[in-house]
Residue, then its C-alpha position, 0 to 999 in steps of 0.5 A: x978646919x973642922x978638925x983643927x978648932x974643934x978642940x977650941x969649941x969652934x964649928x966649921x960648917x959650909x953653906x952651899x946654896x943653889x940659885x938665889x933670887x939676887x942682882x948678879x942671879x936675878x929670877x926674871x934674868x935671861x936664864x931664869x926659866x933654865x935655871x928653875x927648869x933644873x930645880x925640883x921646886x921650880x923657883x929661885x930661893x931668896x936669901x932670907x932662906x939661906x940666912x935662915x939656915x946660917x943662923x941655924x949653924x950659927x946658933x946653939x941648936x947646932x953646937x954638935x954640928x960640924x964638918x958639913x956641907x948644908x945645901x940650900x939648893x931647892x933639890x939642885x944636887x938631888 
């Protein structure tokens, strides 16, 4: 996609994250230790972090930036 509208001036870009603190994911939930024991940062991210990076790609600081994966993982795929 990033080839295609790129000649429109349209970024694609994805946002990967990693295990968010949210009602399907809870970071009290059942396997909420497994999941921090899995991430160099030991914790769950939040969602105001992920939006955070979405608004980066949104904006124009990121207007040469397309094609990519962004992860907002806490070192998950490190």
């Amino acid at each position: 996609m990033a080839r295609e509208l790129g000649s429109a001036d349209i970024t694609v870009n994805l946002v990967q994250p990693g295990p968010i603190d949210s009602a399907l994911n809870p970071a009290d939930g059942d396997s909420a230790d497994y999941i921090r024991s899995l991430v160099p940062l030991a914790r769950y991210g939040t969602p105001e972090e992920v939006a955070g990076v979405v608004a980066f790609l949104a904006g124009p600081q990121a207007g040469f930036m397309t094609g990519s994966v962004v992860t907002v993982g806490s070192g998950m795929n490190a």
